[in-house]
N, C-alpha and C positions, 0 to 999 in steps of 0.2 A: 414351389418345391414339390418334387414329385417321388411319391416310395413305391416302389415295385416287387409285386410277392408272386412266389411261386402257387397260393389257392390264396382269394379270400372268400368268406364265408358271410353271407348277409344274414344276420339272425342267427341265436344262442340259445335257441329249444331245443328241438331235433338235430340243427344243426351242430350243437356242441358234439353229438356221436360222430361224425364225420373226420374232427381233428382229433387224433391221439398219435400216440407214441409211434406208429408206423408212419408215420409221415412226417418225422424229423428231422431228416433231410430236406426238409422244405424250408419255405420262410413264409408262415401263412400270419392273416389276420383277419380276424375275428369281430364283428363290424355288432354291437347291439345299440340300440336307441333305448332302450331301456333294460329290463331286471335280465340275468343270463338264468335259465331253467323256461324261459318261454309262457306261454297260456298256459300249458298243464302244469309246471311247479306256482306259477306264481295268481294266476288268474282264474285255473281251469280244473280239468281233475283229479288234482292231488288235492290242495285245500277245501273244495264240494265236498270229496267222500269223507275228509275231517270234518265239514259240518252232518253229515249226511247220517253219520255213526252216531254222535248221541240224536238224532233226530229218532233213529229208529231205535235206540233205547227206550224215549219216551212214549211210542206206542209200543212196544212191548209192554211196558208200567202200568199203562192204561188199559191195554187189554191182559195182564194178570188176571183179576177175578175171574173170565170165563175161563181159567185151566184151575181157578181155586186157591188163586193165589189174590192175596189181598194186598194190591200193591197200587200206585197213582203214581204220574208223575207231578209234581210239584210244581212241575217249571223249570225251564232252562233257564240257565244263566249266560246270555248274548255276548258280554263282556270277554266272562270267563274263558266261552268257548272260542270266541275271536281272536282273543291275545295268545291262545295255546298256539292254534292254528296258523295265524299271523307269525308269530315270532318261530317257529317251526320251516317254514319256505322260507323265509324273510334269509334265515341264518342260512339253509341250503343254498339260495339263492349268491349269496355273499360269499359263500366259500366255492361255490363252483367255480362265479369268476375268479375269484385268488387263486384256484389251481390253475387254472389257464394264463392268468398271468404271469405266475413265475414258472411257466415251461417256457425255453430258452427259444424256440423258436415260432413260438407265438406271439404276433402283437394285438394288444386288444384294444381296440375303437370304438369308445364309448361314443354314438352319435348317428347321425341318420346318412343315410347313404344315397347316391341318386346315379344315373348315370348318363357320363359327358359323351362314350364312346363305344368301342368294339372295346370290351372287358376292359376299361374307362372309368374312372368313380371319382366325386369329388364326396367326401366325408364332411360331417360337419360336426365339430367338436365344440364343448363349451368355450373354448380360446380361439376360435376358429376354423376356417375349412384347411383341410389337406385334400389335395389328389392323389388317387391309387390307381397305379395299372394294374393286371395281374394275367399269369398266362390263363389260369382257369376260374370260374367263378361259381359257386353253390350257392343259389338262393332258397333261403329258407326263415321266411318272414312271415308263414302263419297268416291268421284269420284274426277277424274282428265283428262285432257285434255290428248288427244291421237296426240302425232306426229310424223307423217309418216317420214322413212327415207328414204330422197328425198336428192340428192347429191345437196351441197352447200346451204340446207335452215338453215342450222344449223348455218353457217356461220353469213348470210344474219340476224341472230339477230333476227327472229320471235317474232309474238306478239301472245295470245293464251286471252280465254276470261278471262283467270285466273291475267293478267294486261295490257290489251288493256285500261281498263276503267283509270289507274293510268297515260297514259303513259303525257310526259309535254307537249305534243302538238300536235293538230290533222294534221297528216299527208295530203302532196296533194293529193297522188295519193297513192288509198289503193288496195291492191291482196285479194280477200277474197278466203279462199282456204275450198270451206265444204257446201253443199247446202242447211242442215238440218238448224232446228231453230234458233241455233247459231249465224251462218253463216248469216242467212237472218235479223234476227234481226239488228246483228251490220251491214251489209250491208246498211238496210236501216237507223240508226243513224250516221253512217259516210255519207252515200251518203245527207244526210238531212244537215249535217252540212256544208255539203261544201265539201268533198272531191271527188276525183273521184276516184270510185271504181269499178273493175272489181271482179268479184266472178266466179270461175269454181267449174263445179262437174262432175264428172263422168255417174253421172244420166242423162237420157233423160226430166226429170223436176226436179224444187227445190219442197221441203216439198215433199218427196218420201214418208214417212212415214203416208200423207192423204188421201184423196177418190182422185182418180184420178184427177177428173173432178176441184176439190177445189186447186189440184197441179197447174193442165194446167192452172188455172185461175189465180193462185197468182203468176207463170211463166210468162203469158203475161204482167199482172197489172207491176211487177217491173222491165221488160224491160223496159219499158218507161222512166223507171228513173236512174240506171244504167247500166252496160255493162255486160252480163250473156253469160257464154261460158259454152255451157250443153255438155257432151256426150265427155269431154276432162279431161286430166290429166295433172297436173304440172309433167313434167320429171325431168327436174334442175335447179335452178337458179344460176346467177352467178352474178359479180359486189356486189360494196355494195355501198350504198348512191348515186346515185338509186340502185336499186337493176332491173335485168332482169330475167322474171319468162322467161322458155321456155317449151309451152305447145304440148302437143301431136300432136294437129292436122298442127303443122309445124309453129306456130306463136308465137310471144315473147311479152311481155308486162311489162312496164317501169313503176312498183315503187317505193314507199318512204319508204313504210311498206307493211308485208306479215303477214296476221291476220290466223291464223291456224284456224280452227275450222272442225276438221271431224268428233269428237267424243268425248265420253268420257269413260273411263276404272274404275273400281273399285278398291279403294285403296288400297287395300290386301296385296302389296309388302311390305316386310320390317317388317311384325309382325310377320313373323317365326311362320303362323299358324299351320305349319304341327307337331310341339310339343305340341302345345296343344291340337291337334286330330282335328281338325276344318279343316273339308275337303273345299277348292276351286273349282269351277266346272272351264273350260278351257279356257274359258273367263274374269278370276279372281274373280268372284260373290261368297261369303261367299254361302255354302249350307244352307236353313234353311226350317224347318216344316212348316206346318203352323200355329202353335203359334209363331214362328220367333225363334227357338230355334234350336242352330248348331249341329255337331254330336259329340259336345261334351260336358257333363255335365255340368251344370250350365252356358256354355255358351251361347250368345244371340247377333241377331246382325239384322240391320235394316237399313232402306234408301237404296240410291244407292249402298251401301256396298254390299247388298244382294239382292237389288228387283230388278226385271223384268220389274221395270215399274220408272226409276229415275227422278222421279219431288218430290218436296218439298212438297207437300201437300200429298204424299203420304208418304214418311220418316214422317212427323209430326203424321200421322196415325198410324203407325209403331209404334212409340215412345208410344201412346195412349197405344197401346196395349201391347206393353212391359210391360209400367211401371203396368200396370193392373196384368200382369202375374207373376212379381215378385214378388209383394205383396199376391196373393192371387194364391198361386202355385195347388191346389185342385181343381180350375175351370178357366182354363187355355181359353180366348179369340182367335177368329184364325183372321187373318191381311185376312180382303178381300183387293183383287186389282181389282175386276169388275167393271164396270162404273166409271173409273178414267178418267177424262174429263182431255185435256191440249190445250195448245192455244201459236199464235204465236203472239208475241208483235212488227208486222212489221207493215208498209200501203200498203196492207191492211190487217187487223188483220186478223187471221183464227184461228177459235175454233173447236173440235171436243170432240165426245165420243164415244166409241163402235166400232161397225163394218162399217170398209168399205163397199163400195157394192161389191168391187173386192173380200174380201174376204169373206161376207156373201155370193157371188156367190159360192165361191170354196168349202165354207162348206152344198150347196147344199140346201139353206132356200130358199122358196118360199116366192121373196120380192115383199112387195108394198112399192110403192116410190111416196114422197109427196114431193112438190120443189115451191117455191117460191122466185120471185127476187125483193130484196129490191125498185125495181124501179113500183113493183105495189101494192106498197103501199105507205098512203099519206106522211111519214116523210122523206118515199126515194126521193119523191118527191121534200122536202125540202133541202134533200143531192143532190139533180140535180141527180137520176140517171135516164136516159134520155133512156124508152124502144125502143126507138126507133134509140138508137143512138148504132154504133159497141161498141162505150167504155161499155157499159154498161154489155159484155161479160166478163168484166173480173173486173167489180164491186161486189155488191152484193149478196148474193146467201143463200138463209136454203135449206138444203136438208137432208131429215128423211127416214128413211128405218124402216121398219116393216116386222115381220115375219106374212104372212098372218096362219101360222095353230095356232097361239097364240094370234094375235092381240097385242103382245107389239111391245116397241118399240125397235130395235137393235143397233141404228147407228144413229150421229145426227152428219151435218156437215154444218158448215156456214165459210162464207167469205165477211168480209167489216168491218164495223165502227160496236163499242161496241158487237163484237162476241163474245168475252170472256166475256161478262156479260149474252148475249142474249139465250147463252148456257144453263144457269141454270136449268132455268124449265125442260130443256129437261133432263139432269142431274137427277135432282128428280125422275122425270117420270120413267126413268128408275133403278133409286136406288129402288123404293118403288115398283116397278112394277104394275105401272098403266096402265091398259088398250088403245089404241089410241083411241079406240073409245068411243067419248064423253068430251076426256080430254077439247077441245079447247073449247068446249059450257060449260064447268062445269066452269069457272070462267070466271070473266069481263078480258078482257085487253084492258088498255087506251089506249083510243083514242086522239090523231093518234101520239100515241109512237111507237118505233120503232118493237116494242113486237106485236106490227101487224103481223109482215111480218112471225114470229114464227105463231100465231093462225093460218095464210091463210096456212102455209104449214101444220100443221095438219090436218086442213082440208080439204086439198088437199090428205093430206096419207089416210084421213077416208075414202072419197070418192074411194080411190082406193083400198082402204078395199072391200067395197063396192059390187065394180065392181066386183071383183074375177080374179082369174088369166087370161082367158079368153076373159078377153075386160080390160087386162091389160097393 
């Protein structure tokens, strides 16, 4: 038996944006193998930043006394904060698919999907397989944690960010194995909670992926607080409950749990793309144009499946533009990825967008560089960051690059408290391509918010607009 839909949809994350009410005159269905809200409701970063939040209560608690305030945190309670957070998605999760299921003209396919043909599928459902044709098809199947094969970690029962958040109890003594966001994020929500965690990377600093300078800083900042082995490799572990990492540089280290995080891979395996002509590039990343459209007719696919660039806010953009392109196939949308800002939800946060300066150096732009440290200005003040103190090296920091032969802006990188919000303007600025010169005097910012410490580095960049390369 065969059913035939006017779109089906692989994947209920980003993909769920794609089916709504303007496409009811269809007959689509909705294909998930598992929870509908995807990695970010159910796996990713919506339940993180619920752990991530009391994480950064309990350094706040702890660092009370240096504002004069006499406060500790006590301890989190692992359970408590689990079952909030769990039952919170869990219920989003649930009721998402039940809105989709009872819209009239969606069917939803709980099971895994592969495919036999040119827009082709054989479904596999707990009672068995069905086959689907359809004229169009949107894959959007998301990513998956990468685990290295390392003798005896397979063993040893790995935790991955995919159910570190579910697991029933927070471990003593945690391995964090991956330096990137992941990795630092749950670093610093385990080490907040009370564990003791060790994190190795092969890298010479963690967050490799930012301006140098905002690495070395958010490198020193979380030494202070857990145990960071840079420029080493896990070889093997062995034992179990503890477990014994043994690292490269000849030393061993005793945990309870080994949290994987080095990566993540594109879901691609297992849909038998190469029958429906839907080329993988070598990395597993869906091929696609830039209307998001694969190499094979009527095929379409978006987010981490296919981008260059896997954060949620960019799959949601994606989605935008799909569902724009399938309805109105005569004026086809193209998915920009430029000025995609992302940010790390550790202590201390770190936001960026754009260019490094390492590699606005390499692509040979004539930079001016405008920098400002949260500690001169008056609400850093209020944050205790102390110019005069060493900590404050590895506190606060905006740091903006501009191409002096354009005067925009390229590159916007901050490190400390509320980055990820602090980013914005700079975000715009660069969406809209607005000039640097003049942006920081063309509107008020209150006084004495933290959005200071943005205006002073603007003005900081204009001034070295200014100057010229020269007396730069």
């Amino acid at each position: 038996m065969s059913e035939h839909f006017d779109l089906v949809v692989i994947g209920a994350g980003s993909g769920e944006a794609v089916v709504d009410d303007a496409l009811s005159h269809w007959r689509v269905a909705v294909v998930e193998r598992a929870d509908f809200g995807g990695t970010c409701l159910n796996r990713g970063c919506i339940p993180s930043k619920m752990f991530v939040h009391p994480a950064d209560v309990a350094v706040l608690a702890d660092d009370g006394p240096r504002l004069g305030v006499r406060s500790t945190a006590e301890g989190v309670d692992w359970t408590a904060v689990r079952d909030r957070v769990i039952g919170r998605v869990d219920a989003a999760s649930r009721d998402g698919e039940e809105t989709y299921a009872e819209k009239p003209h969606v069917t939803v396919l709980k099971g895994t999907a592969r495919f036999t043909g040119e827009r082709r599928l054989v479904v596999t459902l707990a009672d068995g397989d069905v086959e689907v044709t359809a004229d169009r098809v949107v894959l959007a199947t998301g990513s998956h944690p990468v685990v290295p094969d390392i003798p005896g970690l397979a063993d040893a029962g790995y935790l991955t960010s995919d159910d570190v958040m579910r697991t029933e109890r927070l471990p003593a003594r945690v391995g964090v194995l991956g330096g990137g966001y992941v990795g630092s994020e749950f670093a610093h929500v385990l080490a907040s909670y009370g564990a003791r965690v060790t994190q190795v990377d092969s890298a010479p600093m963690l967050l490799t992926n930012q301006d140098a300078e905002i690495s070395e800083r958010f490198t020193a900042a979380v030494r202070e607080r857990w145990d960071v082995r840079l420029e080493t490799s896990l070889e093997r572990v062995s034992g179990t409950a503890p477990h014994t990492m043994h690292l490269s540089d000849g030393s061993s280290v005793e945990v309870d749990a080994i949290l994987v995080a080095v990566g993540r891979k594109p879901s691609s395996d297992g849909l038998d793309l190469e029958h429906a002509g839907v080329e993988v590039s070598e990395d597993g990343r869906v091929v696609v144009d830039e209307h998001l459209r694969t190499t094979a007719e009527g095929v379409w696919a978006l987010g981490d499946l296919s981008s260059d660039v896997p954060l949620k806010h960019v799959a949601n953009a994606d989605a935008r533009v799909v569902h724009h392109n399938l309805l109105h196939p005569d004026d086809l949308r193209s998915a920009d990825h430029d000025h995609v800002p992302n940010a790390v939800f550790a202590h201390p946060q770190v936001a960026s967008v754009g260019l490094t300066e390492e590699q606005a150096r390499e692509q040979g732009l004539d930079l001016a560089v405008g920098r400002r440290e949260y500690a001169e200005v008056a609400f850093g003040w209020a944050l205790q960051h102390d110019p005069d103190d060493d900590a404050a090296e590895a506190a606060g920091l905006v740091k903006l690059l501009a191409d002096r032969r354009t005067g925009l802006l390229v590159g916007a990188h901050l490190i400390g408290e509320q980055a990820a919000i602090l980013v914005q303007p700079l975000v715009q600025a660069m969406a809209l391509g607005t000039p640097v010169r003049g942006l920081a005097r063309a509107q008020y910012w209150i006084h004495p918010a933290l959005t200071e410490v943005v205006e002073n580095a603007l003005i900081d960049l204009e001034q070295d607009l200014e100057a010229g390369p020269d007396n730069a």
